[in-house]
C-alpha angles and dihedrals in degrees: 000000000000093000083047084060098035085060093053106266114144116263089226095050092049104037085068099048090049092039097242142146105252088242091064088080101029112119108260108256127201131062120316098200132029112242090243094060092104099044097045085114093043085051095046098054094044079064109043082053101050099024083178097059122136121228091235078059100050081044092062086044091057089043085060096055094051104267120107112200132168125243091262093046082057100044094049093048087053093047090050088051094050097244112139118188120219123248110222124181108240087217137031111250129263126264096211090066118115111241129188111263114224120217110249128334126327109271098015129126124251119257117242119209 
């Protein structure tokens, strides 16, 4: 069926002699690379250098190579790399927080009465 359309028959003549839905043999649309394909080493090393890096941050480093990207198209390329940041809390938390209080010590049994 595909040499069929490669050779110029209609995708419509051909989906109904193959039994076939018309999108079969239909091209294949979307992107076929990230933006960020020809940097991945670049990347890497920006964040094996500054492990606590933001992505706003690694956004801004991409920005200064040429390639302008959004949060989400940074954080995908990581996650498909594998490479996972660190959340870190920019404070300690406070003491005064209420905090759910757990029955006995940790690891004890329950009392029956």
């Amino acid at each position: 069926m595909l040499a069929a359309v490669d050779r110029g028959a209609r995708v419509y003549e051909v989906a109904p002699l193959f039994e076939v839905g018309v999108a079969t043999a239909l091209p294949k649309c979307g992107r076929s690379d990230r933006k960020l394909d020809h940097h991945l080493d670049a990347l890497a090393a920006h964040v094996a250098a500054y492990p606590d890096a933001i992505l706003a941050e690694l956004v801004e480093c991409a920005a200064k190579r040429g390639v302008k990207v959004c949060v989400a198209t940074m954080w995908a390329t990581l996650e498909a790399l594998g490479i996972r940041l660190k959340k870190r809390a920019a404070t300690p938390r406070s003491g005064s927080a209420r905090m759910l209080r757990l029955p006995g010590k940790c690891g004890a049994q329950p009392r029956l009465s």
